[in-house]
C-alpha positions in Angstrom: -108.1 198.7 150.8 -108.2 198.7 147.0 -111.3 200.0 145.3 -112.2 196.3 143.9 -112.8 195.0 147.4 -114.1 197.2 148.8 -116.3 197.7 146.1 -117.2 194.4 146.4 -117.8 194.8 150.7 -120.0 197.6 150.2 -122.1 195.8 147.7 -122.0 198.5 145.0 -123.0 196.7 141.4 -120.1 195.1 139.8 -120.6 193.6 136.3 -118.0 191.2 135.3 -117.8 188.0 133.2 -115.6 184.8 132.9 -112.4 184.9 131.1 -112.3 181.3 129.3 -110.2 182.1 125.9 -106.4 181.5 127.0 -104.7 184.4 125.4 -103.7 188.0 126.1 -106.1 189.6 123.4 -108.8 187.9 124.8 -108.7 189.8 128.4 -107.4 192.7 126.6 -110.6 193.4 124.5 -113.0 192.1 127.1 -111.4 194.3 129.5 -111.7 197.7 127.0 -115.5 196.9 126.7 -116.1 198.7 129.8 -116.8 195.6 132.9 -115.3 196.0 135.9 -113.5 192.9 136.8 -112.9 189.8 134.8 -113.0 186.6 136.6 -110.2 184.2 135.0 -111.6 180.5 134.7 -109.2 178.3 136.0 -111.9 175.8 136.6 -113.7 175.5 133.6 -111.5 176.0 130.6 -108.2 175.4 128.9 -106.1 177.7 130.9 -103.1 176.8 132.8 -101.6 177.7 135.5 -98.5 179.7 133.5 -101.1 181.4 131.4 -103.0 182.9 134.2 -99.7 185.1 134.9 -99.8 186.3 131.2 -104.0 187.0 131.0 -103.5 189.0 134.3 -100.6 191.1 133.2 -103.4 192.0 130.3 -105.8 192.9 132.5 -103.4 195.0 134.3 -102.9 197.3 131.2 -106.3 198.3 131.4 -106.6 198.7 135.1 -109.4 195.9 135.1 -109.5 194.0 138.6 -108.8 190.5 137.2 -109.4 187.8 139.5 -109.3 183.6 139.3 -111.4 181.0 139.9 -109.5 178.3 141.0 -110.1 174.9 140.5 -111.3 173.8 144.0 -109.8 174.2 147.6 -106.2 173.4 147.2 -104.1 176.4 149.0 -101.3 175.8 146.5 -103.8 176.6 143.6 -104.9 179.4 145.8 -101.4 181.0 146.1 -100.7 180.6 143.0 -102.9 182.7 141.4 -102.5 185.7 144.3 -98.5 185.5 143.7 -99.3 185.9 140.2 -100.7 189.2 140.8 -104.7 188.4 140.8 -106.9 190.7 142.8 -108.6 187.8 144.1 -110.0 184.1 144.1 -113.1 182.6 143.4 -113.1 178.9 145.3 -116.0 176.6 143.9 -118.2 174.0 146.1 -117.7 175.2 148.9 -120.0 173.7 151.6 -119.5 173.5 154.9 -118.1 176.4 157.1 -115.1 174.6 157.7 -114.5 174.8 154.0 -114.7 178.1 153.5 -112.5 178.8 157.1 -109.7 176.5 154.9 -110.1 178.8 152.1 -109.8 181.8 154.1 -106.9 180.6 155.8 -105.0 180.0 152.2 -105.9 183.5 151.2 -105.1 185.8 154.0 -101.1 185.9 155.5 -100.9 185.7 159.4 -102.2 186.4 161.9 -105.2 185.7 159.8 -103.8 183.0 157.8 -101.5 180.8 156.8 -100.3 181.7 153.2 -97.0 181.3 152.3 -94.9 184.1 151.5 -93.0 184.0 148.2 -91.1 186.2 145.4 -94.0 186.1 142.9 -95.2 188.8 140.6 -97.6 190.5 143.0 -94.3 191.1 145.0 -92.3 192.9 142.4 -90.4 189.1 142.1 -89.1 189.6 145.3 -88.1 193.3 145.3 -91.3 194.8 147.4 -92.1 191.8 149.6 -92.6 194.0 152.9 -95.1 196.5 150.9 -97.2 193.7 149.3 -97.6 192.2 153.0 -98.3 195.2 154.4 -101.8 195.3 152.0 -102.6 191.8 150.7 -104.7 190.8 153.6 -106.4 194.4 153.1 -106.9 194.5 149.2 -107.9 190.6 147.8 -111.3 189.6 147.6 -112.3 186.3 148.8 -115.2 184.8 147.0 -116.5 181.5 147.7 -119.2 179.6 145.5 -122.0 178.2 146.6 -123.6 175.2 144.4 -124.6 172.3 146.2 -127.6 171.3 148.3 -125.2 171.0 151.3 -124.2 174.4 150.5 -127.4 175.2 150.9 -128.5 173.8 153.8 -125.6 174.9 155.6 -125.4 178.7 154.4 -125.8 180.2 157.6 -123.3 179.0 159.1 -120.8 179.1 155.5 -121.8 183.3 155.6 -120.8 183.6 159.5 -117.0 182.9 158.8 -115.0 185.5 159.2 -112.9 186.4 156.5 -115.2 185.6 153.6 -116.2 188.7 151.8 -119.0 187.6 148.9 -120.8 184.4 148.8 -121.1 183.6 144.9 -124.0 181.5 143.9 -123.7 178.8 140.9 -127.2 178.4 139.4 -126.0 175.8 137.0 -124.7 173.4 139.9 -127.1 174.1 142.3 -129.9 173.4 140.3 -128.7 169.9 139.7 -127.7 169.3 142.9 -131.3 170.4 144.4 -132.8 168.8 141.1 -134.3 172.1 139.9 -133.0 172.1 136.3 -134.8 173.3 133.3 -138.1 175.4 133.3 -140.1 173.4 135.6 -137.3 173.6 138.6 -137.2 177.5 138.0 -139.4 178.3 140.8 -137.2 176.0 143.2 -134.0 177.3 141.6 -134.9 180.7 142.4 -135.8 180.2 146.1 -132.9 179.0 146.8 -131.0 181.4 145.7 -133.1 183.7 147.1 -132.4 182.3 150.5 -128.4 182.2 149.8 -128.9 185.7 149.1 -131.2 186.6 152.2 -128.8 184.6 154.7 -125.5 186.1 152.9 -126.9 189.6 153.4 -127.7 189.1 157.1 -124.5 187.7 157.9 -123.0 190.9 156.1 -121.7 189.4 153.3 -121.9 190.7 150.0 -123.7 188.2 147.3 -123.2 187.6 143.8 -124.2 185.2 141.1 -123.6 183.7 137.7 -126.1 184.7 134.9 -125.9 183.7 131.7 -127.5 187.1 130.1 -128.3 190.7 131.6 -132.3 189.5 131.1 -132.5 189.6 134.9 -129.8 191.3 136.5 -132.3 194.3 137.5 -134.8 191.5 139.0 -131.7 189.9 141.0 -130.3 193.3 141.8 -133.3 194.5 143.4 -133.1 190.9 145.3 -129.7 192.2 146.8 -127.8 191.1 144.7 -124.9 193.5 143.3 -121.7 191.6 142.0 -122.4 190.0 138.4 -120.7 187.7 136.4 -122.5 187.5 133.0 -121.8 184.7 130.7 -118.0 184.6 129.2 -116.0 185.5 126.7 -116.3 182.4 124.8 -120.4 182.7 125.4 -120.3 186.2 123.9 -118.2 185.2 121.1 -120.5 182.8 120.0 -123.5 184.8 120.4 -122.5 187.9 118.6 -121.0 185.9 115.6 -124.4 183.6 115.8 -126.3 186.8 115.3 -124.4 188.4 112.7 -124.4 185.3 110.5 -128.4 185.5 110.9 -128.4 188.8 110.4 -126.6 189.0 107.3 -128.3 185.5 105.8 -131.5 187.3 106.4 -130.1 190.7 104.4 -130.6 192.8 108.1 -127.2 195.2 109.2 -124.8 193.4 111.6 -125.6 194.1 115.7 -122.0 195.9 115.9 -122.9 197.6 112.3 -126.2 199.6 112.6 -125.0 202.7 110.8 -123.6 201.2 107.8 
């Protein structure tokens, strides 16, 4: 089993973050800044599929787990991104049980699945087939998101499926699906990912959750939460560069700067 999953299995705290900017560089400085995966987004940026190859062969040069959200449940998406090398998926909306046994299925080779088997990167192109067989099943991480209102309802049942190995919670989503957005649905936001969390962790599934600063990781950490994807790289881009132009219109030294 690689160290990434089972990592991720044994619920030690993982800080991560989203990998939105499509080029090498990108991942390659994110990936020196010390987090210990990056989650490629697939889903929610300008990245396509031939680029994903590319942005994981950067990660690889640091030894950072990189791993892909997908863009929804579509096996060929799924297999994509694994032949390409990734150390695991992220699959978004997922709601029902029967939707996360699907996305298990595409992930895992038989007996435990049905993905395809093919001469892609994470095979050496062909060469070491019979080795990467031997461990896929063992070493990718299977993470499925859970954002919707059905999701909710159903959780129990969603965490019970074999093969899933962390149930990833999407505040942004969920709180519009449970209309809980803004500061006055906190309170409803955070029970209900409260009872993802409590219902993930008695099924023995490992939780995790998107948060858009650290402000709160220790507060959802001591919640049982341990795998943490903060903001992105485009969200940290824009936030360091906002607070260096205010910093230097307002004569202070530059956050990255302090000594000079």
């Amino acid at each position: 089993m690689s160290d990434f999953r089972r990592n991720c299995i044994e619920q030690k705290l993982l800080i991560g973050t989203f990998a939105a900017i499509p080029h090498p560089v990108a991942i390659e400085v994110t990936a020196a800044s010390g987090v210990d995966f990056l989650c490629i987004d697939w889903e929610h940026s300008q990245i396509s599929r031939e680029r994903i190859e590319d942005l994981i062969r950067a990660a690889d040069v640091h030894r950072v787990p990189a791993m892909v959200r997908v863009p929804g449940h579509a096996a060929e998406d799924i297999a994509a991104v694994l032949d390409a090398g990734a150390a695991g998926v992220l699959v978004p909306r997922v709601s029902t049980a029967e939707q996360a046994r699907s996305v298990v299925k595409a992930t895992r080779y038989p007996p435990l699945g049905a993905r395809g088997v093919g001469p892609g990167r994470a095979a050496a192109y062909g060469y070491r087939i019979p080795d990467y067989l031997a461990k896929a099943n063992a070493e990718l991480v299977l993470a499925i998101q859970v954002e919707t209102a059905e999701g909710l309802a159903n959780i129990a049942e969603i965490a019970a499926v074999d093969g899933v190995d962390l149930i990833f919670i999407g505040p942004g989503d969920l709180s519009v699906s449970i209309d809980a957005m803004g500061p006055t649905g906190k309170d409803r936001l955070d029970a209900a990912i409260r009872t993802i969390t409590q219902a993930a962790l008695s099924a023995g599934r490992a939780v995790g959750v998107f948060r858009p600063s650290a402000d709160d990781v220790g507060a959802w950490s001591e919640a049982g939460i341990s795998f943490f994807i903060l903001a992105s790289d485009t969200m940290f881009l824009g936030a360091s560069l906002a607070a260096g132009v205010d910093a230097a219109k307002q004569g202070k030294h530059a956050p990255w700067n302090k000594e000079s």
